[in-house]
N, C-alpha and C positions, 0 to 999 in steps of 0.2 A: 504494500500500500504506500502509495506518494505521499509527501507531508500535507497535510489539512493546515488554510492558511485561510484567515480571515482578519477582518479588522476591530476595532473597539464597539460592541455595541451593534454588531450584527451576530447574523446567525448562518449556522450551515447545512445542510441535509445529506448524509453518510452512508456507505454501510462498514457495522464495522460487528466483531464481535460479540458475545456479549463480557468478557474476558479483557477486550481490549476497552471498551465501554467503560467499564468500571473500573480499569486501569485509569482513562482518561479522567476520567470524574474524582478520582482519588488524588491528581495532582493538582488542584485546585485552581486551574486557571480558565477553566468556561464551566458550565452548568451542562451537565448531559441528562436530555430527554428519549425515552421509547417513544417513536414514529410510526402511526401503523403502516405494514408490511413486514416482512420477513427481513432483520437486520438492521432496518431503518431504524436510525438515530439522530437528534440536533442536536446538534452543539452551539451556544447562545453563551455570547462573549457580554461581559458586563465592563464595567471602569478596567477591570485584571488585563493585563497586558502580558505576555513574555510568550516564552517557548517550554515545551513539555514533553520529553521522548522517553520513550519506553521499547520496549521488543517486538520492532516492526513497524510501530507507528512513533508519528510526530505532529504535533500540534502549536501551530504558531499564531500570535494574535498580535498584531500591527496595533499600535497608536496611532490615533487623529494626527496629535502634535510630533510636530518633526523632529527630528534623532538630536539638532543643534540643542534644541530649547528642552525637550525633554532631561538630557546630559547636564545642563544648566539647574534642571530644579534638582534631579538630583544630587548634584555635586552642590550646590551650594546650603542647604542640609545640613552635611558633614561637616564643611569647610567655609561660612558666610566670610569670614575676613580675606581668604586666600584664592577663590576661586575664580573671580573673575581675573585676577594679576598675574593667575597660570594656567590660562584656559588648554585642555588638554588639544595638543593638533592630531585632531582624526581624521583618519582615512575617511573618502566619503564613503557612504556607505546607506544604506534606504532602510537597512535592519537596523534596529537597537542592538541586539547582542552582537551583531560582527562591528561596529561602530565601536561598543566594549570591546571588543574583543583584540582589536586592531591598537586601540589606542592601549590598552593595559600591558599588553604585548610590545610594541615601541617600547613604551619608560620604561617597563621593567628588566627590557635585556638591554637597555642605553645601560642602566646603572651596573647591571653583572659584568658589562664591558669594562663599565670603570673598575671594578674590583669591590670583592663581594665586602658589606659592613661586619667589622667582625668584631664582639666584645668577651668580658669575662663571663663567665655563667659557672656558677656553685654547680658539684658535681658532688655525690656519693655513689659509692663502688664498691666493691669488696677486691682486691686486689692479690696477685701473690708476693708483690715485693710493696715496700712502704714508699707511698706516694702522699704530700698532705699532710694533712691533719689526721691522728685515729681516733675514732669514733668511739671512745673508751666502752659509754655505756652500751652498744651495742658490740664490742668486743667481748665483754666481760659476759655477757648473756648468751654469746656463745659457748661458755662452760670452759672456755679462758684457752681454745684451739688456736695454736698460733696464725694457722694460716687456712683459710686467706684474710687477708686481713679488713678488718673495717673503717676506711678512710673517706673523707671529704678534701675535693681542692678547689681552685677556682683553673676554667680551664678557656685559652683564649678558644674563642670560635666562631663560627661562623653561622650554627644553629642560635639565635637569636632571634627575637619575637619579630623583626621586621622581616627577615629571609623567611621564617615561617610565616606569615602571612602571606609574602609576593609564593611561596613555594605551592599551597593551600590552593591560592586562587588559580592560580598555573593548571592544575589538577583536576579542578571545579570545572575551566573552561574547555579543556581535552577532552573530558568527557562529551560535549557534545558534536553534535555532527554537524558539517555544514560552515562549519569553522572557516574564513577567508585560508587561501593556500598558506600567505605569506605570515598571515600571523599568525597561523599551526606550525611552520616549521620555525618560527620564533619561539612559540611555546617549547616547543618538546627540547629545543637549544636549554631556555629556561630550567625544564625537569631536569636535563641533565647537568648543568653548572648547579645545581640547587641538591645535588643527591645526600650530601651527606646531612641536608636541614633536614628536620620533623615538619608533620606540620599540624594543624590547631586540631582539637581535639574535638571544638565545638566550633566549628566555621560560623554558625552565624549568630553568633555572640562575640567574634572577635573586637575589640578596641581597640583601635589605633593608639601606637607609645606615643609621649609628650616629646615632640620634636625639639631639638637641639641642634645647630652650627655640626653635628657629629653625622645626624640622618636626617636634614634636612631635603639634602639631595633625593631622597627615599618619598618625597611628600605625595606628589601627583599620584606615584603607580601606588602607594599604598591606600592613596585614597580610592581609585579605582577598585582596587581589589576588594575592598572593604562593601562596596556597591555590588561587585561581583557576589559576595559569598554573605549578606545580608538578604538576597533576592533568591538565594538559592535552597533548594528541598532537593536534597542528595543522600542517597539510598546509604553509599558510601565512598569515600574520597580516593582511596585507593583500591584496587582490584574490581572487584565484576560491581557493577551497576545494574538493577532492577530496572531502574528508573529516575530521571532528574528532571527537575522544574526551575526553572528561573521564573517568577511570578512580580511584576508591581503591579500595588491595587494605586489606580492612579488618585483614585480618595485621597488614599493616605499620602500620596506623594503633594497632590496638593497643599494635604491639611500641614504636613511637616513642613514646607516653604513658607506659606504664607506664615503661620506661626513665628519660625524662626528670623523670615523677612519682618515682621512688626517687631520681633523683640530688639533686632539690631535699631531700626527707628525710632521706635521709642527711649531706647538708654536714654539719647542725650537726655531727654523729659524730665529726668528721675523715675520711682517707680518702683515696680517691679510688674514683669510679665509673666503669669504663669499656664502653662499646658494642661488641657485636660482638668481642670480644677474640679473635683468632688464634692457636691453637696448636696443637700434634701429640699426639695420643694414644696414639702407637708410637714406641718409641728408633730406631727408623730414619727417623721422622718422614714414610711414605707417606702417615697420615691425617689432613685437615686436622679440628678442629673449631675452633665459633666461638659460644659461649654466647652469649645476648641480652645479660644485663648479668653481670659482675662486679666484687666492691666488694674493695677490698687496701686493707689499712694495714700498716705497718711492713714495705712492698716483697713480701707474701704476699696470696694468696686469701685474704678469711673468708666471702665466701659468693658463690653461685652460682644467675642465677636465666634460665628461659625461659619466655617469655609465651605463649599459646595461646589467638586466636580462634577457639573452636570446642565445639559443647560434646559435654563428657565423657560425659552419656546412663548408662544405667543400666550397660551395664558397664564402667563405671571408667574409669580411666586408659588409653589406649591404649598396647597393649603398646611401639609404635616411640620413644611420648616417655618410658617410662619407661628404655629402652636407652639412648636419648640423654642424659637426666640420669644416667645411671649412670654412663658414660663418661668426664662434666665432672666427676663426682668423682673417678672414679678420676686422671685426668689431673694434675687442682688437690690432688688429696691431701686434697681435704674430706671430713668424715662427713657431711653433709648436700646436700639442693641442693632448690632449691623450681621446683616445675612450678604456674604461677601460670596459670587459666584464667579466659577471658571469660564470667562467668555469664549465660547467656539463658534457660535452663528450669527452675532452684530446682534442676539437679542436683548432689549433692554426692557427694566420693570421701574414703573415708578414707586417711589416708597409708601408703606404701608401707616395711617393712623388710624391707632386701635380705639373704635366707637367705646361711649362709655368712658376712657380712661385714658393718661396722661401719656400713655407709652404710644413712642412711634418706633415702627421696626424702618430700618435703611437698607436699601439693597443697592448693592455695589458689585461691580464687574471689574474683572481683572484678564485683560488678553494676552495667554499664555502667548500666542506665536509672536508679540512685537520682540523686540531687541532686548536682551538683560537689563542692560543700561536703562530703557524706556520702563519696562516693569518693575524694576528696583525703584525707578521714582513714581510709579500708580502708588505701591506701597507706601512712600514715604509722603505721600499727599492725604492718604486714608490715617496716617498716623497723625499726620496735622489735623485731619477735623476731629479724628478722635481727643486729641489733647484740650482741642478748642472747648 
Protein backbone atom coordinates (compact mmCIF):
# COMPACT_ATOMS: atom_id res chain seq x y z
CA UNK A 1 0.00 0.00 0.00
CA UNK A 2 1.33 3.73 -1.14
CA UNK A 3 1.55 6.22 1.70
CA UNK A 4 -2.11 7.87 2.53
CA UNK A 5 -1.58 11.66 2.23
CA UNK A 6 -3.89 14.22 3.16
CA UNK A 7 -4.04 17.72 4.57
CA UNK A 8 -5.27 19.41 7.82
CA UNK A 9 -8.83 19.13 8.38
CA UNK A 10 -9.88 16.90 5.45
CA UNK A 11 -10.78 13.50 5.11
CA UNK A 12 -9.84 10.23 3.04
CA UNK A 13 -11.64 7.14 1.85
CA UNK A 14 -9.27 3.73 2.01
CA UNK A 15 -9.05 0.24 2.01
CA UNK A 16 -7.11 -0.88 4.57
CA UNK A 17 -7.19 -3.74 7.09
CA UNK A 18 -8.72 -4.15 9.83
CA UNK A 19 -5.18 -4.72 11.71
CA UNK A 20 -3.79 -1.97 9.92
CA UNK A 21 -6.86 0.28 10.81
CA UNK A 22 -6.28 0.03 14.39
CA UNK A 23 -2.67 0.39 13.95
CA UNK A 24 -3.56 3.73 12.27
CA UNK A 25 -5.83 5.00 14.83
CA UNK A 26 -3.47 3.86 17.75
CA UNK A 27 -0.94 6.49 16.50
CA UNK A 28 -2.93 9.26 17.19
CA UNK A 29 -2.74 11.50 14.23
CA UNK A 30 -6.33 11.23 12.25
CA UNK A 31 -9.43 9.75 13.76
CA UNK A 32 -10.24 6.35 11.91
CA UNK A 33 -13.87 5.44 10.93
CA UNK A 34 -15.77 1.98 9.41
CA UNK A 35 -17.09 2.84 5.97
CA UNK A 36 -19.80 0.77 4.76
CA UNK A 37 -18.25 -1.83 2.22
CA UNK A 38 -15.90 -4.46 2.79
CA UNK A 39 -12.50 -2.64 4.19
CA UNK A 40 -13.75 0.70 3.71
CA UNK A 41 -12.38 3.08 6.10
CA UNK A 42 -11.95 7.22 6.60
CA UNK A 43 -9.59 8.72 7.88
CA UNK A 44 -10.58 12.44 9.04
CA UNK A 45 -7.52 14.66 9.97
CA UNK A 46 -8.33 17.30 12.62
CA UNK A 47 -5.74 20.48 13.81
CA UNK A 48 -2.91 17.00 14.35
CA UNK A 49 -0.50 17.30 11.76
CA UNK A 50 2.78 14.85 11.05
CA UNK A 51 3.59 11.47 9.68
CA UNK A 52 2.67 7.89 11.01
CA UNK A 53 4.33 4.53 9.80
CA UNK A 54 3.82 1.35 10.73
CA UNK A 55 4.36 -2.24 8.74
CA UNK A 56 3.24 -1.59 5.39
CA UNK A 57 1.46 1.45 5.65
CA UNK A 58 2.05 5.27 6.12
CA UNK A 59 0.15 8.19 6.83
CA UNK A 60 0.83 11.69 6.36
CA UNK A 61 -1.09 14.89 7.10
CA UNK A 62 0.12 18.38 5.54
CA UNK A 63 -0.49 21.78 7.22
CA UNK A 64 -2.55 24.70 5.93
CA UNK A 65 0.42 26.89 7.09
CA UNK A 66 3.68 26.76 5.32
CA UNK A 67 6.84 24.79 6.50
CA UNK A 68 8.75 28.63 6.99
CA UNK A 69 6.18 29.88 9.45
CA UNK A 70 5.13 26.67 10.82
CA UNK A 71 9.22 26.05 11.93
CA UNK A 72 8.87 29.66 13.29
CA UNK A 73 6.10 28.91 15.88
CA UNK A 74 7.65 26.17 16.63
CA UNK A 75 11.16 27.17 17.22
CA UNK A 76 10.35 30.08 19.00
CA UNK A 77 8.49 28.10 21.89
CA UNK A 78 11.74 26.75 22.96
CA UNK A 79 13.97 29.47 22.08
CA UNK A 80 11.61 33.27 22.07
CA UNK A 81 15.18 35.35 22.63
CA UNK A 82 17.38 33.31 20.02
CA UNK A 83 15.38 32.40 17.34
CA UNK A 84 14.75 34.75 15.17
CA UNK A 85 18.86 35.83 15.39
CA UNK A 86 19.48 32.16 14.16
CA UNK A 87 16.99 31.32 11.83
CA UNK A 88 17.61 27.61 10.86
CA UNK A 89 18.62 27.77 6.80
CA UNK A 90 16.42 24.88 5.38
CA UNK A 91 16.48 23.12 2.50
CA UNK A 92 13.39 23.89 0.60
CA UNK A 93 11.36 21.56 1.15
CA UNK A 94 6.81 21.21 0.81
CA UNK A 95 7.20 18.51 3.81
CA UNK A 96 7.42 19.51 7.43
CA UNK A 97 9.47 16.53 8.45
CA UNK A 98 12.07 16.57 5.60
CA UNK A 99 12.32 20.48 6.10
CA UNK A 100 13.23 18.94 9.88
CA UNK A 101 14.91 16.62 8.72
CA UNK A 102 17.30 18.56 6.35
CA UNK A 103 17.81 21.28 8.52
CA UNK A 104 18.75 19.01 11.83
CA UNK A 105 20.98 17.03 9.76
CA UNK A 106 23.10 20.35 8.37
CA UNK A 107 23.99 21.74 12.03
CA UNK A 108 24.39 18.77 13.44
CA UNK A 109 27.01 17.17 11.24
CA UNK A 110 28.56 21.00 10.74
CA UNK A 111 29.39 20.64 14.42
CA UNK A 112 30.68 16.62 14.42
CA UNK A 113 32.94 18.28 11.73
CA UNK A 114 34.17 20.75 14.13
CA UNK A 115 34.82 18.16 16.68
CA UNK A 116 32.79 16.24 18.93
CA UNK A 117 31.83 18.45 22.66
CA UNK A 118 33.48 16.52 25.15
CA UNK A 119 33.23 16.96 29.07
CA UNK A 120 33.83 15.17 32.46
CA UNK A 121 31.04 12.61 33.52
CA UNK A 122 31.31 10.72 37.14
CA UNK A 123 31.74 7.04 36.22
CA UNK A 124 31.20 3.99 38.71
CA UNK A 125 32.77 0.41 37.63
CA UNK A 126 33.85 -2.30 39.21
CA UNK A 127 37.22 -2.68 37.81
CA UNK A 128 40.27 -5.29 38.13
CA UNK A 129 43.02 -2.99 38.65
CA UNK A 130 42.59 0.56 40.85
CA UNK A 131 41.38 3.36 38.99
CA UNK A 132 39.65 6.52 41.12
CA UNK A 133 38.39 6.64 43.88
CA UNK A 134 37.16 3.00 45.82
CA UNK A 135 33.86 2.90 46.71
CA UNK A 136 34.75 1.66 50.32
CA UNK A 137 31.08 1.05 51.31
CA UNK A 138 30.23 -0.95 48.54
CA UNK A 139 33.78 -2.78 48.74
CA UNK A 140 33.28 -3.74 52.02
CA UNK A 141 29.79 -5.26 51.33
CA UNK A 142 31.37 -7.30 49.13
CA UNK A 143 32.53 -9.49 52.10
CA UNK A 144 35.94 -7.57 51.70
CA UNK A 145 36.93 -9.73 47.90
CA UNK A 146 39.60 -7.91 46.69
CA UNK A 147 38.80 -7.92 43.23
CA UNK A 148 37.25 -6.60 41.29
CA UNK A 149 37.22 -3.61 42.72
CA UNK A 150 34.76 -0.96 43.42
CA UNK A 151 35.75 2.50 42.12
CA UNK A 152 34.39 5.84 40.90
CA UNK A 153 36.26 8.56 38.49
CA UNK A 154 35.47 11.37 36.42
CA UNK A 155 36.17 10.35 32.82
CA UNK A 156 36.61 12.84 29.85
CA UNK A 157 34.19 12.05 27.04
CA UNK A 158 32.32 12.53 24.71
CA UNK A 159 28.92 10.75 25.98
CA UNK A 160 27.44 13.91 27.23
CA UNK A 161 23.91 15.19 27.57
CA UNK A 162 24.31 17.39 24.40
CA UNK A 163 25.82 14.37 21.95
CA UNK A 164 23.17 12.20 23.60
CA UNK A 165 20.43 14.29 22.41
CA UNK A 166 21.81 15.23 18.62
CA UNK A 167 22.61 11.18 18.84
CA UNK A 168 18.70 10.34 20.16
CA UNK A 169 17.26 12.43 17.42
CA UNK A 170 19.75 11.10 14.77
CA UNK A 171 17.94 7.72 15.45
CA UNK A 172 14.31 9.05 15.88
CA UNK A 173 14.63 10.42 12.28
CA UNK A 174 16.28 7.18 10.52
CA UNK A 175 13.75 5.44 11.44
CA UNK A 176 11.45 6.95 9.15
CA UNK A 177 11.06 6.53 5.51
CA UNK A 178 11.10 8.85 2.99
CA UNK A 179 13.88 10.65 4.57
CA UNK A 180 15.51 13.42 1.63
CA UNK A 181 18.65 11.35 0.02
CA UNK A 182 21.15 13.83 1.28
CA UNK A 183 20.06 14.31 4.74
CA UNK A 184 19.96 10.24 5.36
CA UNK A 185 23.21 9.97 4.29
CA UNK A 186 24.10 12.94 6.74
CA UNK A 187 22.33 11.11 9.29
CA UNK A 188 23.69 7.78 9.29
CA UNK A 189 27.49 9.83 8.94
CA UNK A 190 25.97 11.30 12.30
CA UNK A 191 25.05 7.47 13.85
CA UNK A 192 28.37 6.62 13.11
CA UNK A 193 30.79 9.74 14.56
CA UNK A 194 28.12 9.40 17.58
CA UNK A 195 28.76 5.49 18.33
CA UNK A 196 30.23 5.55 21.35
CA UNK A 197 27.27 8.21 22.82
CA UNK A 198 24.01 6.61 24.61
CA UNK A 199 21.21 8.11 24.17
CA UNK A 200 18.05 9.57 26.30
CA UNK A 201 16.24 7.01 27.84
CA UNK A 202 13.10 9.15 27.75
CA UNK A 203 13.25 11.14 24.34
CA UNK A 204 10.53 13.15 24.90
CA UNK A 205 11.07 14.43 28.14
CA UNK A 206 14.43 15.46 27.10
CA UNK A 207 15.60 19.21 28.37
CA UNK A 208 17.96 21.17 26.73
CA UNK A 209 21.41 21.97 29.11
CA UNK A 210 21.95 25.61 30.02
CA UNK A 211 24.05 26.92 27.22
CA UNK A 212 27.53 28.38 27.88
CA UNK A 213 30.46 30.03 25.44
CA UNK A 214 31.57 25.86 25.92
CA UNK A 215 28.12 24.44 23.75
CA UNK A 216 26.92 27.38 22.58
CA UNK A 217 27.89 26.22 19.02
CA UNK A 218 25.44 23.11 19.89
CA UNK A 219 22.21 25.66 20.11
CA UNK A 220 20.30 25.44 16.71
CA UNK A 221 20.70 21.48 16.11
CA UNK A 222 19.99 20.87 19.67
CA UNK A 223 17.08 22.97 19.45
CA UNK A 224 15.81 21.19 16.41
CA UNK A 225 16.37 17.99 17.92
CA UNK A 226 14.55 18.71 20.85
CA UNK A 227 11.34 19.53 18.31
CA UNK A 228 12.22 16.25 16.71
CA UNK A 229 11.93 13.95 19.75
CA UNK A 230 9.12 16.09 21.69
CA UNK A 231 6.69 15.29 18.48
CA UNK A 232 7.78 11.93 18.58
CA UNK A 233 5.62 8.37 19.75
CA UNK A 234 8.56 5.78 19.03
CA UNK A 235 8.00 2.17 19.77
CA UNK A 236 11.72 2.08 20.33
CA UNK A 237 14.99 4.17 19.49
CA UNK A 238 17.19 1.43 18.60
CA UNK A 239 16.45 -1.89 16.86
CA UNK A 240 13.11 -3.11 15.38
CA UNK A 241 10.25 -0.51 15.34
CA UNK A 242 6.53 -1.57 15.50
CA UNK A 243 5.73 1.77 14.64
CA UNK A 244 6.45 5.68 14.83
CA UNK A 245 4.50 8.90 14.95
CA UNK A 246 5.77 12.27 14.66
CA UNK A 247 2.36 14.18 15.70
CA UNK A 248 1.77 18.20 16.21
CA UNK A 249 -1.67 19.03 17.42
CA UNK A 250 -1.55 22.46 15.85
CA UNK A 251 -3.91 23.62 19.06
CA UNK A 252 -1.22 23.23 21.11
CA UNK A 253 1.39 24.64 18.88
CA UNK A 254 -0.65 27.71 18.61
CA UNK A 255 -1.73 27.92 22.21
CA UNK A 256 2.28 27.47 23.25
CA UNK A 257 3.21 30.73 20.86
CA UNK A 258 0.87 32.86 21.53
CA UNK A 259 1.27 32.28 25.26
CA UNK A 260 5.00 32.41 25.31
CA UNK A 261 4.74 35.55 22.59
CA UNK A 262 2.58 37.61 25.33
CA UNK A 263 4.69 36.71 28.16
CA UNK A 264 7.92 38.08 26.33
CA UNK A 265 5.49 41.49 25.63
CA UNK A 266 4.25 41.81 28.41
CA UNK A 267 7.62 41.79 30.99
CA UNK A 268 8.60 45.16 30.19
CA UNK A 269 4.73 45.98 31.86
CA UNK A 270 5.74 44.23 35.02
CA UNK A 271 3.51 41.47 36.06
CA UNK A 272 3.50 38.21 35.89
CA UNK A 273 2.20 35.90 33.08
CA UNK A 274 0.81 32.65 33.82
CA UNK A 275 -0.01 29.32 31.77
CA UNK A 276 -2.92 27.27 32.06
CA UNK A 277 -3.83 28.84 35.42
CA UNK A 278 -6.25 26.40 37.62
CA UNK A 279 -9.34 27.49 39.21
CA UNK A 280 -13.04 26.96 40.36
CA UNK A 281 -15.87 28.65 38.90
CA UNK A 282 -18.44 27.41 41.68
CA UNK A 283 -18.03 28.34 45.63
CA UNK A 284 -18.22 24.70 46.09
CA UNK A 285 -15.44 24.46 43.67
CA UNK A 286 -17.13 21.12 41.47
CA UNK A 287 -15.98 23.04 38.21
CA UNK A 288 -12.46 23.19 37.22
CA UNK A 289 -11.42 25.93 34.71
CA UNK A 290 -8.09 26.73 33.36
CA UNK A 291 -7.78 29.84 30.92
CA UNK A 292 -4.63 29.77 28.40
CA UNK A 293 -2.99 32.72 29.68
CA UNK A 294 -3.57 35.01 32.44
CA UNK A 295 -1.51 38.30 33.33
CA UNK A 296 -1.89 39.62 37.40
CA UNK A 297 -0.18 42.53 38.82
CA UNK A 298 -0.46 43.60 42.39
CA UNK A 299 -1.59 39.79 43.22
CA UNK A 300 -5.02 40.38 40.85
CA UNK A 301 -6.21 39.28 37.27
CA UNK A 302 -6.06 42.29 34.77
CA UNK A 303 -6.68 40.23 31.98
CA UNK A 304 -7.78 37.05 30.44
CA UNK A 305 -6.97 35.42 27.22
CA UNK A 306 -7.69 31.83 25.20
CA UNK A 307 -6.14 31.04 21.90
CA UNK A 308 -8.09 29.23 19.09
CA UNK A 309 -6.78 27.29 16.15
CA UNK A 310 -9.59 27.25 14.06
CA UNK A 311 -11.38 29.54 12.15
CA UNK A 312 -14.24 31.50 13.03
CA UNK A 313 -16.18 31.30 9.40
CA UNK A 314 -18.85 33.52 8.72
CA UNK A 315 -20.93 32.86 11.72
CA UNK A 316 -19.00 34.38 14.28
CA UNK A 317 -17.67 33.26 17.27
CA UNK A 318 -18.67 29.90 18.37
CA UNK A 319 -21.25 29.88 20.68
CA UNK A 320 -19.07 27.16 23.33
CA UNK A 321 -15.99 29.78 23.21
CA UNK A 322 -17.99 32.52 23.97
CA UNK A 323 -19.50 30.57 27.23
CA UNK A 324 -16.01 29.70 28.00
CA UNK A 325 -14.72 33.21 28.06
CA UNK A 326 -17.80 34.35 29.85
CA UNK A 327 -17.07 32.10 32.74
CA UNK A 328 -13.04 33.20 33.11
CA UNK A 329 -14.60 36.45 33.60
CA UNK A 330 -17.00 35.97 35.79
CA UNK A 331 -14.64 33.65 37.96
CA UNK A 332 -11.59 36.55 37.69
CA UNK A 333 -14.20 39.33 38.22
CA UNK A 334 -12.86 40.97 34.92
CA UNK A 335 -15.14 43.06 32.55
CA UNK A 336 -13.24 41.88 29.64
CA UNK A 337 -11.55 38.74 28.30
CA UNK A 338 -10.19 38.26 24.74
CA UNK A 339 -10.88 35.19 22.47
CA UNK A 340 -7.65 35.43 20.30
CA UNK A 341 -8.13 33.26 16.82
CA UNK A 342 -5.67 31.69 14.33
CA UNK A 343 -6.45 33.70 11.12
CA UNK A 344 -6.50 31.23 7.86
CA UNK A 345 -9.42 32.74 5.68
CA UNK A 346 -9.58 36.85 6.07
CA UNK A 347 -12.57 35.86 8.45
CA UNK A 348 -13.36 38.49 10.98
CA UNK A 349 -15.92 38.76 14.10
CA UNK A 350 -16.92 41.62 15.73
CA UNK A 351 -16.68 41.73 19.47
CA UNK A 352 -19.14 40.28 21.80
CA UNK A 353 -21.23 42.55 24.71
CA UNK A 354 -22.78 40.23 27.05
CA UNK A 355 -26.67 41.40 27.51
CA UNK A 356 -27.59 41.96 31.15
CA UNK A 357 -23.83 42.54 32.39
CA UNK A 358 -20.78 44.48 32.26
CA UNK A 359 -18.50 41.90 30.53
CA UNK A 360 -17.40 42.30 26.91
CA UNK A 361 -15.77 39.37 25.29
CA UNK A 362 -12.85 40.65 22.34
CA UNK A 363 -12.12 38.63 19.44
CA UNK A 364 -8.96 39.16 18.00
CA UNK A 365 -7.17 37.54 14.99
CA UNK A 366 -3.61 36.66 14.53
CA UNK A 367 -2.36 35.64 10.75
CA UNK A 368 -0.03 32.95 11.13
CA UNK A 369 1.39 33.20 7.37
CA UNK A 370 2.51 37.10 7.50
CA UNK A 371 6.38 37.51 8.35
CA UNK A 372 7.66 36.74 12.07
CA UNK A 373 8.71 40.01 12.27
CA UNK A 374 4.99 41.22 11.37
CA UNK A 375 3.24 38.75 13.93
CA UNK A 376 5.68 39.35 16.64
CA UNK A 377 4.32 42.85 16.41
CA UNK A 378 0.16 41.78 16.13
CA UNK A 379 1.40 40.25 19.45
CA UNK A 380 2.87 43.13 20.80
CA UNK A 381 -0.12 45.47 19.92
CA UNK A 382 -2.64 42.98 21.76
CA UNK A 383 -0.28 43.22 24.61
CA UNK A 384 -0.71 47.09 24.42
CA UNK A 385 -4.54 47.01 24.78
CA UNK A 386 -4.39 44.48 27.04
CA UNK A 387 -2.19 46.75 29.54
CA UNK A 388 -4.33 49.66 28.55
Amino acid sequence: MGPLELEAWSHLSCELSHAEAAAIADAGLVDVQAEPGQGRWRLQADARIGVAVGPGWEVRVRPRLQVPQLLFLLGYVIDPKGWLDERADFDVAEELFDAVANGFARHALALVDEGLLRGYVEVEDQLGTLRGRIRFADQIARSALPIPVQVSFDEYTADVIENRILKTATLALLHLPRVPDLARLRLLKLRAVLEEVEVEPRPGEVALPEFTRLNQRYRPALRLAQLILRSASIGAITGSVASIAYVFDMNRVFEDFLSVALREALEPRGGEVRFQWRSRLDRAERVEIRPDVTWWRAGRPRAVIDAKHKSIGTAGVPNEDAYQMLAYCTALGLDRGYLVYAKDSGDESPDLAVRNSACEIRVRNLDLETDPDDLLARVADLAEELAA
